[in-house]
C-alpha positions as CSV (number, residue, x, y, z in Angstrom):
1,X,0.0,0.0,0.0
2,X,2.9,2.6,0.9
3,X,4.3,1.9,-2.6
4,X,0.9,2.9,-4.4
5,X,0.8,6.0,-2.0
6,X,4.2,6.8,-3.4
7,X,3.5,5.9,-7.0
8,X,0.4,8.3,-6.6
9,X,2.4,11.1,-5.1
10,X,5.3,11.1,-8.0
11,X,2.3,11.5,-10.2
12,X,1.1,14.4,-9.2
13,X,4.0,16.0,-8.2
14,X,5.1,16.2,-11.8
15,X,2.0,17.2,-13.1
16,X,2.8,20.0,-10.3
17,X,5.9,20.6,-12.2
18,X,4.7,20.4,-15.3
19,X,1.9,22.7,-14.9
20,X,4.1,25.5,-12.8
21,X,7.2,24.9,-15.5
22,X,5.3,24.9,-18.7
23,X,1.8,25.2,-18.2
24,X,1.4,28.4,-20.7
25,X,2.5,25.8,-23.6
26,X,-0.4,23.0,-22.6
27,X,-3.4,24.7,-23.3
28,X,-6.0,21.7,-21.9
29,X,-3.9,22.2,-18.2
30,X,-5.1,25.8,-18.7
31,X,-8.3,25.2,-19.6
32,X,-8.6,22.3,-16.7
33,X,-7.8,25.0,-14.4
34,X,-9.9,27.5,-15.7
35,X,-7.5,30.6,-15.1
36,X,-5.3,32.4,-17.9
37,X,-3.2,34.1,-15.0
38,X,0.2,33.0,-14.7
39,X,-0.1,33.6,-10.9
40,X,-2.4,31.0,-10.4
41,X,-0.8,28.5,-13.1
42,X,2.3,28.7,-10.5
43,X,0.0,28.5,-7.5
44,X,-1.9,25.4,-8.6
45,X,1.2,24.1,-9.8
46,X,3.2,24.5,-6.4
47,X,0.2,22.9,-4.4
48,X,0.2,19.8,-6.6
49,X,4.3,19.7,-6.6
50,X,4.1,19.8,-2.2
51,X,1.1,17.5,-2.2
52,X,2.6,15.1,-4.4
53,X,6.2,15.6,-2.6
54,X,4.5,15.0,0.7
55,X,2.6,11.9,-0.3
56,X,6.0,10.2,-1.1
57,X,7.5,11.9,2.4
58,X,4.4,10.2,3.9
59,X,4.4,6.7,2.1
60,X,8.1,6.3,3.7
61,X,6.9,6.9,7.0
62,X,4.7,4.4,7.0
């Protein structure tokens, strides 16, 4: 189970990434998030980079 947790986590933390590094150049994140703003592309994508970092902290500790 702590493997899937971790699996799950990676996932999203790159989306994270993905969305606070080039998120301008993928136009369905955009639209997903429904904001044109740069501000919240980097916002959105920060949260899902720590949530998915802290999901893989977490799966280790258990």
């Amino acid at each position: 189970m702590e493997q899937v947790i971790g699996i799950i986590g990676f996932i999203i933390a790159i989306i994270g990434m993905i969305i606070f590094g080039i998120g301008k150049k993928l136009p369905y994140f955009r639209f997903f998030l429904g904001d044109r703003s740069m501000f919240k592309q980097f916002l959105y994508g920060g949260l899902l980079a720590v949530f998915g970092i802290a999901l893989i902290y977490f799966s280790r500790l258990l």
